[in-house]
MOPAC internal coordinates of N, CA, C and O (Angstrom, degrees):
PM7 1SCF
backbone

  N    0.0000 0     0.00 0     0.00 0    0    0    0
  C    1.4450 1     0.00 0     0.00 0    1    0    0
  C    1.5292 1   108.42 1     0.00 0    2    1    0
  O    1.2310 1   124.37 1   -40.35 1    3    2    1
  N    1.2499 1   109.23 1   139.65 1    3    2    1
  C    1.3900 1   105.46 1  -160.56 1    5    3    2
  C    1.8787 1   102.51 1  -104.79 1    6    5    3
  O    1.2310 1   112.78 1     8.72 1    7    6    5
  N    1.0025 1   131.25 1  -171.28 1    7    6    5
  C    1.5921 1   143.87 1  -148.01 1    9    7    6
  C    1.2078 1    85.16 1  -102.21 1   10    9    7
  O    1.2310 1    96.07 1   -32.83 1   11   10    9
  N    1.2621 1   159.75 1   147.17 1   11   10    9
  C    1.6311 1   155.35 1   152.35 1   13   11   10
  C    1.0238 1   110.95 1  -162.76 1   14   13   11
  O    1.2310 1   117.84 1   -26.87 1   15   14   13
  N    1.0573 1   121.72 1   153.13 1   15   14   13
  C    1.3320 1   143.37 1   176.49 1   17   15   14
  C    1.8584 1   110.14 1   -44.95 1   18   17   15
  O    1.2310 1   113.78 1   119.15 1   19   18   17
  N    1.3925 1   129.38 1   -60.85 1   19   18   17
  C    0.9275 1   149.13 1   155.81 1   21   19   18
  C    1.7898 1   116.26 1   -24.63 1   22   21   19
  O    1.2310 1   131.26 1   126.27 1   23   22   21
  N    1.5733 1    95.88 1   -53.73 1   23   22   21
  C    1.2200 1    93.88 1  -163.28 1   25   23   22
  C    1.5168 1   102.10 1   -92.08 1   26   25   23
  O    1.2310 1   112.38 1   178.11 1   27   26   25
  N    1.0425 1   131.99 1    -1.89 1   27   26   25
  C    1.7982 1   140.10 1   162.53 1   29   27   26
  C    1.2118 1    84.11 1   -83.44 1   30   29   27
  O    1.2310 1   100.92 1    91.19 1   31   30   29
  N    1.4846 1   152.29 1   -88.81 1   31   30   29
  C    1.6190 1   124.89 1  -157.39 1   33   31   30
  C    1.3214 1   115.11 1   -47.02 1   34   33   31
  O    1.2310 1   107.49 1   132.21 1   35   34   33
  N    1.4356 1   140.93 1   -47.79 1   35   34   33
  C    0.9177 1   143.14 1   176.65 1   37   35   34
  C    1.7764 1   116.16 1   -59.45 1   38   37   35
  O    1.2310 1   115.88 1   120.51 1   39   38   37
  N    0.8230 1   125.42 1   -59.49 1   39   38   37
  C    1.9438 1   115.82 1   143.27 1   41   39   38
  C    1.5014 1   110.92 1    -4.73 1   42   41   39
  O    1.2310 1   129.77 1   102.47 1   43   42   41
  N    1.5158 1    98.77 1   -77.53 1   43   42   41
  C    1.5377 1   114.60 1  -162.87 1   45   43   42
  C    1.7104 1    96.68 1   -59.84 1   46   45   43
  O    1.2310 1   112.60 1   138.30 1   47   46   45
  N    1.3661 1   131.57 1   -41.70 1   47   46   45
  C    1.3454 1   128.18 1  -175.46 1   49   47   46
  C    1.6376 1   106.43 1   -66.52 1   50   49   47
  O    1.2310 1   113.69 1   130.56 1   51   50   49
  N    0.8788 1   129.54 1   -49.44 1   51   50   49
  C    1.5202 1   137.06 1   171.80 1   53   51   50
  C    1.1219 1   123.57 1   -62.70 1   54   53   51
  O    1.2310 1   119.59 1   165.07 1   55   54   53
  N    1.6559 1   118.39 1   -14.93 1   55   54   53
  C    1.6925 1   128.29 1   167.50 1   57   55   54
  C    1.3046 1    90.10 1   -74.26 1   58   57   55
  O    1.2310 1   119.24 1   108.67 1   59   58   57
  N    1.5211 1   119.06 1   -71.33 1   59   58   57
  C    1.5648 1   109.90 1  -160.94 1   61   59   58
  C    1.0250 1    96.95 1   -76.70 1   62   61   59
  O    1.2310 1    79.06 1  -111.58 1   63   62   61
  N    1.3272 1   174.13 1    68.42 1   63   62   61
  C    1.0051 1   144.83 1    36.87 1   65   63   62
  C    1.4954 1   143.22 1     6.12 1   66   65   63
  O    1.2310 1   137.11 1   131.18 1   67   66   65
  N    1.0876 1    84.46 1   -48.82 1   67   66   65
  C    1.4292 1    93.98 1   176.30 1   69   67   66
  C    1.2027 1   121.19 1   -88.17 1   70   69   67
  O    1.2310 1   126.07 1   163.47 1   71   70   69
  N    1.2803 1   105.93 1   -16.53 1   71   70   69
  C    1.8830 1   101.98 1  -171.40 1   73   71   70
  C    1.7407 1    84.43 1   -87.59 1   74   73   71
  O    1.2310 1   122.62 1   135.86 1   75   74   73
  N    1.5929 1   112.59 1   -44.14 1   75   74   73
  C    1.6580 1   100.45 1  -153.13 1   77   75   74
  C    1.7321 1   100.23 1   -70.61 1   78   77   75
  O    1.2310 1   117.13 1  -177.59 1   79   78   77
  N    1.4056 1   123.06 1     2.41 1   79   78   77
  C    1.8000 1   110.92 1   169.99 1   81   79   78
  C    1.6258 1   111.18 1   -95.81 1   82   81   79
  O    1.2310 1   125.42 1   170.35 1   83   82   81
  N    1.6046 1   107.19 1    -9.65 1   83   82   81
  C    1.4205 1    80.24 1   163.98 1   85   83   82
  C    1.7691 1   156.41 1   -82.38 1   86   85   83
  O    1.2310 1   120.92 1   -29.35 1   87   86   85
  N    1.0072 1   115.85 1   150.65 1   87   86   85
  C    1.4911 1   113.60 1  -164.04 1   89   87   86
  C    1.2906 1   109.48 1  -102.08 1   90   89   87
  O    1.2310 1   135.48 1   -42.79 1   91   90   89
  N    1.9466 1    87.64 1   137.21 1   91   90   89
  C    1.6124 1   100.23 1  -178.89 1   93   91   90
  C    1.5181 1   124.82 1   -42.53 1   94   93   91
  O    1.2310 1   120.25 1   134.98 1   95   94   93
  N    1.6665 1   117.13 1   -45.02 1   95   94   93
  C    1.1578 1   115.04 1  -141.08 1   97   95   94
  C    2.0986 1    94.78 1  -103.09 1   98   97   95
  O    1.2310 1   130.89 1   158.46 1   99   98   97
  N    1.6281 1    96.59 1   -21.54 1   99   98   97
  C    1.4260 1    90.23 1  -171.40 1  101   99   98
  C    1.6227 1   108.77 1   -88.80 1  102  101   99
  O    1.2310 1   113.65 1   146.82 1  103  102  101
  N    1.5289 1   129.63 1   -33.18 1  103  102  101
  C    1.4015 1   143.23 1   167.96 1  105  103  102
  C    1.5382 1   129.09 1   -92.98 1  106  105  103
  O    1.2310 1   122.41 1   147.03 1  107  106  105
  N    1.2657 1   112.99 1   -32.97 1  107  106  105
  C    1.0061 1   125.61 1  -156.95 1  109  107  106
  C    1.8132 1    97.16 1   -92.85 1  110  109  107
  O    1.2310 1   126.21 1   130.55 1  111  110  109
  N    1.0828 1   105.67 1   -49.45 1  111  110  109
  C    2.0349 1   102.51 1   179.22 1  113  111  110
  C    1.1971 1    97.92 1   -73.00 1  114  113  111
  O    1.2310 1   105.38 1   156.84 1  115  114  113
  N    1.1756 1   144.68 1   -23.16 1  115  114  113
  C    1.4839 1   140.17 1   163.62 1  117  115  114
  C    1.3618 1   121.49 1   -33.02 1  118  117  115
  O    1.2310 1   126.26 1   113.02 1  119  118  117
  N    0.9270 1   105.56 1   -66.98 1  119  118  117
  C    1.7049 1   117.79 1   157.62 1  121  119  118
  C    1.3262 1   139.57 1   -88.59 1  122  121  119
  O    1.2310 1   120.25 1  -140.22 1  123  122  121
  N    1.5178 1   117.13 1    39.78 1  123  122  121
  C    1.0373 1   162.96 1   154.37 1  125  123  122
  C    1.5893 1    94.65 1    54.61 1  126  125  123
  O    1.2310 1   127.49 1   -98.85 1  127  126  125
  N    1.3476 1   103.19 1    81.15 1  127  126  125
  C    1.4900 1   134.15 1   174.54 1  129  127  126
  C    1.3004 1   127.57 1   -94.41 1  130  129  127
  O    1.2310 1   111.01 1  -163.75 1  131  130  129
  N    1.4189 1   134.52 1    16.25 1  131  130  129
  C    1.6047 1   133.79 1  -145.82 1  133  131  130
  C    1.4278 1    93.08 1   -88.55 1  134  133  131
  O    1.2310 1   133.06 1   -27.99 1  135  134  133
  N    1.7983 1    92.36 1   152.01 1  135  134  133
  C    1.3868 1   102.41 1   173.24 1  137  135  134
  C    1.2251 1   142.17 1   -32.47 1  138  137  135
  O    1.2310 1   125.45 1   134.35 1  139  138  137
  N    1.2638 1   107.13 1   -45.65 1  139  138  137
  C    1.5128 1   126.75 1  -165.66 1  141  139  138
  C    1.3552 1    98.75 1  -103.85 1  142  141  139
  O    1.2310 1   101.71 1  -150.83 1  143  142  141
  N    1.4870 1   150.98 1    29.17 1  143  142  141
  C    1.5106 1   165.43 1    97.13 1  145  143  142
  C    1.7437 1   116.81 1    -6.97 1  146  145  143
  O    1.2310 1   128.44 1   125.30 1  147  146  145
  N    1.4254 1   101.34 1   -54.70 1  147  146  145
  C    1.2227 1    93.92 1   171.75 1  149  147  146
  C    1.2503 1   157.17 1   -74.37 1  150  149  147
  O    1.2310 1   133.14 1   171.12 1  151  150  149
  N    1.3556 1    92.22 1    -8.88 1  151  150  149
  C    1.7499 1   125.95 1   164.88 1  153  151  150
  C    0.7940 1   116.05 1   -20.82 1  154  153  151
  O    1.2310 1    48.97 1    -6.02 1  155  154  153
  N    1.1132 1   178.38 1   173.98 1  155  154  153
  C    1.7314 1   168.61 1     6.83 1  157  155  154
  C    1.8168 1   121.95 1   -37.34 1  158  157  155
  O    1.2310 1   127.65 1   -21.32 1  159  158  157
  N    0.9100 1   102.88 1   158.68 1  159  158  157
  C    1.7604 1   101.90 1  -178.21 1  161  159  158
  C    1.3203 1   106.56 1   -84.83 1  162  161  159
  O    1.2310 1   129.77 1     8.41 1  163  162  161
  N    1.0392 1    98.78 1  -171.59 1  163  162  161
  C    1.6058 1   106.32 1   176.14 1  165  163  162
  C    1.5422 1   123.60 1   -80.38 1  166  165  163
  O    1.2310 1   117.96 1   -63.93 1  167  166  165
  N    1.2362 1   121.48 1   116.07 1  167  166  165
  C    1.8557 1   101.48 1   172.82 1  169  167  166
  C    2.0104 1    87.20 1   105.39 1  170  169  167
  O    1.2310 1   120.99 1  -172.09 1  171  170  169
  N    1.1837 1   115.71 1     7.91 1  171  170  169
  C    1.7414 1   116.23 1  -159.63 1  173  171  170
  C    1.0758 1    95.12 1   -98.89 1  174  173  171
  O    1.2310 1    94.64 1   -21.82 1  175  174  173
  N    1.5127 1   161.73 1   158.18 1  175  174  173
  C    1.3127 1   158.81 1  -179.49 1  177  175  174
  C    1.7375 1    92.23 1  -116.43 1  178  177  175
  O    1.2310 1   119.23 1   -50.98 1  179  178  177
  N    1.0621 1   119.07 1   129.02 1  179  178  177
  C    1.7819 1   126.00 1   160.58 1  181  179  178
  C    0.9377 1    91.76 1   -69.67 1  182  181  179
  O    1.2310 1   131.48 1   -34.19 1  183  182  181
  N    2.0500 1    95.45 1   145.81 1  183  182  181
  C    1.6902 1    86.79 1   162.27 1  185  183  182
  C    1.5209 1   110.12 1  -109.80 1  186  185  183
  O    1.2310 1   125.45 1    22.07 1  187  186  185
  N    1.1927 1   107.13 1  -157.93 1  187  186  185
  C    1.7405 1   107.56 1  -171.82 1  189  187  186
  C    1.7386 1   119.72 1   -28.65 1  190  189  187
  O    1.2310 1   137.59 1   102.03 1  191  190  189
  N    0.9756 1    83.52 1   -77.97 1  191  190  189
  C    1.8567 1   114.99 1   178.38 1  193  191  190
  C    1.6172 1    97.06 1   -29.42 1  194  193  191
  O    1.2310 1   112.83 1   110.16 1  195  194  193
  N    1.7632 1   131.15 1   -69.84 1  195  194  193
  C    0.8574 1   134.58 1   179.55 1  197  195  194
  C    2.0016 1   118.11 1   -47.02 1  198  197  195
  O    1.2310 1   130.56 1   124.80 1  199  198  197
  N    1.6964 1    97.23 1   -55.20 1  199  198  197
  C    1.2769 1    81.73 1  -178.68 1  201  199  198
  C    1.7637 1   129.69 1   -91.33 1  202  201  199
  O    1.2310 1   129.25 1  -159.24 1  203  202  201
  N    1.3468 1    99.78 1    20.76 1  203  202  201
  C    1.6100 1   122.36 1   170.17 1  205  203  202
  C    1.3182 1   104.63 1   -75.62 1  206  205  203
  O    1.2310 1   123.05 1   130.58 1  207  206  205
  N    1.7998 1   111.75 1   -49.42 1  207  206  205
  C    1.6624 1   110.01 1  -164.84 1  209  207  206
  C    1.7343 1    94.40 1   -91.68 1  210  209  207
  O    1.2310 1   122.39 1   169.30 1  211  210  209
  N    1.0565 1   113.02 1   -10.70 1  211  210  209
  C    1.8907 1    94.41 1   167.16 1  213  211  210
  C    1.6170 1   106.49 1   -81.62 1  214  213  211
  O    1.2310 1   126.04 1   137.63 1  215  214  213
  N    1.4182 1   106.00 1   -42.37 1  215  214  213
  C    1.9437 1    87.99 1   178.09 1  217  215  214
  C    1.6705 1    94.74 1   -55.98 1  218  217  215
  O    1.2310 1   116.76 1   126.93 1  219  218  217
  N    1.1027 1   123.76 1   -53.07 1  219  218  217
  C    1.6595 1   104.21 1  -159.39 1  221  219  218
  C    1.6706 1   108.46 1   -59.08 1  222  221  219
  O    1.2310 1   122.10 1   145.46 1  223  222  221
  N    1.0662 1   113.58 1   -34.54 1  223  222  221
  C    1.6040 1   112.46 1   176.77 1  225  223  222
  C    1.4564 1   116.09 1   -62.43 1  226  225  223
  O    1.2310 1   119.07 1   158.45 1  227  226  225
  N    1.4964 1   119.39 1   -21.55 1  227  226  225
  C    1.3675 1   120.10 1  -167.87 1  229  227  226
  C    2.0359 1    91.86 1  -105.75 1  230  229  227
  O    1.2310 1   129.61 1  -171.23 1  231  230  229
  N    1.1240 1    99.08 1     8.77 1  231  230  229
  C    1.4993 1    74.55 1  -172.78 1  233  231  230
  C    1.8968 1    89.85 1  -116.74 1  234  233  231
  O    1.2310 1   129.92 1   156.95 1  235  234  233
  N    1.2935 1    98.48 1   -23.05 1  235  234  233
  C    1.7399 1    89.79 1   161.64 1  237  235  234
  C    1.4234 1   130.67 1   -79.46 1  238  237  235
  O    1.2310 1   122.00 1   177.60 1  239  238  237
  N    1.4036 1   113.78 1    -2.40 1  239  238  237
  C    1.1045 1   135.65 1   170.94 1  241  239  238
  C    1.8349 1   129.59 1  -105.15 1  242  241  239
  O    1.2310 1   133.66 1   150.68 1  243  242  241
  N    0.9430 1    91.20 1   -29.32 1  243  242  241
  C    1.6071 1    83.99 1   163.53 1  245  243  242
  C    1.4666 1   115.27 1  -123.91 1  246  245  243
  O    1.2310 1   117.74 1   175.14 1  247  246  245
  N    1.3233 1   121.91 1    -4.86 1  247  246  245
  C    1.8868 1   125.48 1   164.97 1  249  247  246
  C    1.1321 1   114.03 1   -77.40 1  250  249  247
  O    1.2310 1   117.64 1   159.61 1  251  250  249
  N    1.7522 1   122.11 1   -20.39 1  251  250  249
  C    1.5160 1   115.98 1   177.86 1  253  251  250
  C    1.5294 1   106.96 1   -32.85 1  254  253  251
  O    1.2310 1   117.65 1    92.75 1  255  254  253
  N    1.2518 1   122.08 1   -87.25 1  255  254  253
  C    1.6749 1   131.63 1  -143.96 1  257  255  254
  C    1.4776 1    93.02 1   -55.25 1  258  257  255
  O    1.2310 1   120.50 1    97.90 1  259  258  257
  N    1.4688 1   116.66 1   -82.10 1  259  258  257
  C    1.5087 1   117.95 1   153.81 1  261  259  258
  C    1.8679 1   136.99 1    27.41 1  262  261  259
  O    1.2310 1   135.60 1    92.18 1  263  262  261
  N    1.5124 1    87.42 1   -87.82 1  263  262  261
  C    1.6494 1    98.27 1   155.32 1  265  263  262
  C    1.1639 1   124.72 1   -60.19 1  266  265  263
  O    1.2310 1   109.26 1   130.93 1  267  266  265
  N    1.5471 1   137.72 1   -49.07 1  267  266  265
  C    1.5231 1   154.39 1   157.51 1  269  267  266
  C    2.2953 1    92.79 1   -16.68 1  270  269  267
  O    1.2310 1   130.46 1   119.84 1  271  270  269
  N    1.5539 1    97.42 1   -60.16 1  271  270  269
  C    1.6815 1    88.60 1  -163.18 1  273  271  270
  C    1.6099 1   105.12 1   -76.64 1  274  273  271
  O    1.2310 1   120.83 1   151.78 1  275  274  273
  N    1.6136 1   116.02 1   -28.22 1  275  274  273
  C    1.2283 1   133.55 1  -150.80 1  277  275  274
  C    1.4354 1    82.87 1   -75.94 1  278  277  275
  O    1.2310 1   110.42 1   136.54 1  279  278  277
  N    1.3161 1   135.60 1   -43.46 1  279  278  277
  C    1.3079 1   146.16 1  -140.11 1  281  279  278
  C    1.4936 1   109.41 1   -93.76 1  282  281  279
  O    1.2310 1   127.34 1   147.42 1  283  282  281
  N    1.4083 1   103.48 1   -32.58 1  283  282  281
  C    1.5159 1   109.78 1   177.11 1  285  283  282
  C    1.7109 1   114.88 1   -96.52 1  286  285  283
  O    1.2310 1   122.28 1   167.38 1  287  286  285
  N    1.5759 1   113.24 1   -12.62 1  287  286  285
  C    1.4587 1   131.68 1  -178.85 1  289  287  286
  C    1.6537 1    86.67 1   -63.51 1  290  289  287
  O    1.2310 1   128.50 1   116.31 1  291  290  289
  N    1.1957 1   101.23 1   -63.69 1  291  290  289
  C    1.3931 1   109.13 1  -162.08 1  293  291  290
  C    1.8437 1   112.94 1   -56.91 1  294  293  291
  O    1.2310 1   127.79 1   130.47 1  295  294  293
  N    1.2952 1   102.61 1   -49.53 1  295  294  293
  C    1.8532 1   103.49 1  -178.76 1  297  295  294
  C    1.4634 1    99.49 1   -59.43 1  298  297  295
  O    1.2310 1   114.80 1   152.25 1  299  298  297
  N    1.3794 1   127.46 1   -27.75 1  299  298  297
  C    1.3730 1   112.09 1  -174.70 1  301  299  298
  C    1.4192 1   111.14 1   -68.44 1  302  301  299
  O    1.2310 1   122.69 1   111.37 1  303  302  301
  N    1.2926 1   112.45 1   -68.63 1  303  302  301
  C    1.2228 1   130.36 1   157.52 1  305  303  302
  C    1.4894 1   113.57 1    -6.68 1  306  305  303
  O    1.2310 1   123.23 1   107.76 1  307  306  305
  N    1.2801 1   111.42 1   -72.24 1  307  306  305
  C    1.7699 1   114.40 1  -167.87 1  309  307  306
  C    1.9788 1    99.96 1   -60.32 1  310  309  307
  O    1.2310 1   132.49 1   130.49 1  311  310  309
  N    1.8296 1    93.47 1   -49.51 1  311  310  309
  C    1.5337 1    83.73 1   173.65 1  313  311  310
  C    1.2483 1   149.29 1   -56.94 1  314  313  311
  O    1.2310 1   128.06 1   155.71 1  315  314  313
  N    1.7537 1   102.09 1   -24.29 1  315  314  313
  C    1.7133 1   124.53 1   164.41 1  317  315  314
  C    1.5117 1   105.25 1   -61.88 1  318  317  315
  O    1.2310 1   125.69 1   122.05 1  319  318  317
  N    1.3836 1   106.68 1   -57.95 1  319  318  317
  C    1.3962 1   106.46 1  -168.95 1  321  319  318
  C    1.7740 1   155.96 1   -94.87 1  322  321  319
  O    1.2310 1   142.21 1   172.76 1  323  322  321
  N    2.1385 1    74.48 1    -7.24 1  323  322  321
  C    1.4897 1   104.06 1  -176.93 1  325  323  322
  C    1.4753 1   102.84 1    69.75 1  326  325  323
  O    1.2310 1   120.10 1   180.00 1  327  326  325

């Protein structure tokens, strides 16, 4: 398989993918993720851990619909074109 353009978007679709199917209660408390974790005061810097599981929360939360078209662009695509 060669380097293409295609196949780096398609990477990138299958990364987020993956973050936006994971589940709170089966992966996410595993690594001691709970809601109320993210709390910090005001003026408080998160550290890593915290602002890793807010990108993942924001990317299961606003990539849903997104991926849904991105996801079917693409199966057509592979199916038109192999």
């Amino acid at each position: 398989m060669a380097l293409t353009l295609y196949s780096l978007i398609q990477t990138a679709i299958l990364c987020t993918n993956a973050i936006a199917v994971l589940h709170e209660e089966r992966f996410l408390r595993k690594i001691g993720s709970g809601v109320d974790q993210g709390v910090t005061g005001f003026g408080d810097d998160p550290g890593i851990k915290a602002q890793v599981l807010n990108l993942i929360r924001s990317v299961r939360t606003v990539m849903r619909v997104p991926l849904i078209i991105v996801n079917t662009a693409s199966i057509v695509l592979l199916l038109l074109f192999g």
